[in-house]
N, C-alpha and C positions, 0 to 999 in steps of 0.2 A: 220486042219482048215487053208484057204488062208484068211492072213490077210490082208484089201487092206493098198495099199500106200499112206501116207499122202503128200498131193504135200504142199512145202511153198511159200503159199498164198502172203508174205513179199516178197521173191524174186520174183515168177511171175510176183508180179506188180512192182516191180522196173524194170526189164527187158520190161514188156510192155510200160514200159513210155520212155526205153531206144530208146525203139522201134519206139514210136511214134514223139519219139522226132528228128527222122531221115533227117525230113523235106521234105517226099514223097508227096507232096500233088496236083503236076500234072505229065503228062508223061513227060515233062523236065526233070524235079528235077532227074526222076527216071533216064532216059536213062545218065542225066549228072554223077551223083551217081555212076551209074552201070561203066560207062567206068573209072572211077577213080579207081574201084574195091571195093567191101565191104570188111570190115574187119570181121575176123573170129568169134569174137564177136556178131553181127550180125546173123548167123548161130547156136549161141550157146542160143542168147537170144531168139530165133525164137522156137527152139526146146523144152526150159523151155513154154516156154509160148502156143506153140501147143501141149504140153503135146505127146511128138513126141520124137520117140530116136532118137539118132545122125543117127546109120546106116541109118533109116526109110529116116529123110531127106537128109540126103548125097545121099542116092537110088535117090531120086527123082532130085535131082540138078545134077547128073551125076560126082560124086564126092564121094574118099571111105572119111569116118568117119577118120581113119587114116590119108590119107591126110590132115583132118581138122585140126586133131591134130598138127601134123607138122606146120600145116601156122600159127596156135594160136601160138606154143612154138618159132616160126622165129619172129613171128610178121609182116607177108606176107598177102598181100590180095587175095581174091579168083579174077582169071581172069574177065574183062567184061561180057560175058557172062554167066558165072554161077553167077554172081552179078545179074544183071538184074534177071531171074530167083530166085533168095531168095527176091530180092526183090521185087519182086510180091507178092511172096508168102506171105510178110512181109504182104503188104496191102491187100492180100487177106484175110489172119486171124485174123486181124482186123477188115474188113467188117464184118466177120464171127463171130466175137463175138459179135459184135455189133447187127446184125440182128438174130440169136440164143441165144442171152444171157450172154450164159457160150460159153467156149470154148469145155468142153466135147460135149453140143448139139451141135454145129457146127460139132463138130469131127464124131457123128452120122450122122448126117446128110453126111457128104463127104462120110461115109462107105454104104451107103443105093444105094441099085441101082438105076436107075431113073426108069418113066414108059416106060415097053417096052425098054429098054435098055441092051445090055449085059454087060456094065459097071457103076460102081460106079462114081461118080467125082473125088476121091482121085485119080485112076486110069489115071486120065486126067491132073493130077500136074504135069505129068514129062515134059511136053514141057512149056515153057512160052506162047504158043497161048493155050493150056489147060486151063493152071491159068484164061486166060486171057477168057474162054469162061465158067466157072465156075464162073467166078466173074459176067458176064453177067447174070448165073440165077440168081446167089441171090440178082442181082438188081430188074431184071423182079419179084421175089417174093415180095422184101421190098415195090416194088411198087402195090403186089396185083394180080400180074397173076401168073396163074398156068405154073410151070415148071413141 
């Protein structure tokens, strides 16, 4: 018998409020953010809160898990551009729970293919114009049209 895994709920949301507390709330902020570099924290609290392994998002940021490890235990920031890149991500999955709910339906929702598509959206995270065209639909939907 597969027992599932209980996530804690206490840390999620402190890492989410870490998260929002980032102060993303135009492309400035982000682009100014991203070239400072994110700290690995950042990466760590992303992946509790998208219920996402390390590998999973390091895959997508173009970065091993390993390395992360390393720049957490230096206390090093990830380069500008894989910053920018999480941090999208950052505000993408907050859109995302926001307009799904939960983070799991959102996470469905990324796994789901679109109509007529031969890819998923998850599949589309690994560029930052990806993020950035996946956050498009679930505008177009919060707004009421069909993606």
């Amino acid at each position: 018998m597969i027992m599932p895994v209980v996530r804690n709920s206490k840390k999620i949301n402190q890492a989410l409020k870490r998260l929002r507390a980032l102060g993303l709330n135009d492309a400035h902020q982000l682009l100014d953010r991203a070239r400072k570099g994110a700290e690995s924290s950042v990466f760590y609290d992303l992946a509790l809160v998208g219920n996402m392994t390390e590998n999973l998002l390091a895959g997508i940021i173009s970065i091993s898990a390993r390395t992360m490890l390393n720049y957490a235990q230096q206390g090093k920031k990830l380069e500008p551009v894989q910053s920018e890149h999480l941090l999208k991500l950052v505000l993408l999955f907050d859109l995302g729970i926001t307009a799904f709910g939960t983070v799991d339906e959102f996470n469905i929702w990324l796994n789901k293919k679109c109509w007529n598509a031969k890819d998923a959206p998850m599949d589309w995270l690994i560029t930052p114009g990806g993020v950035d065209m996946v956050k498009a639909q679930i505008e177009q939907m919060m707004e009421g049209y069909p993606v």
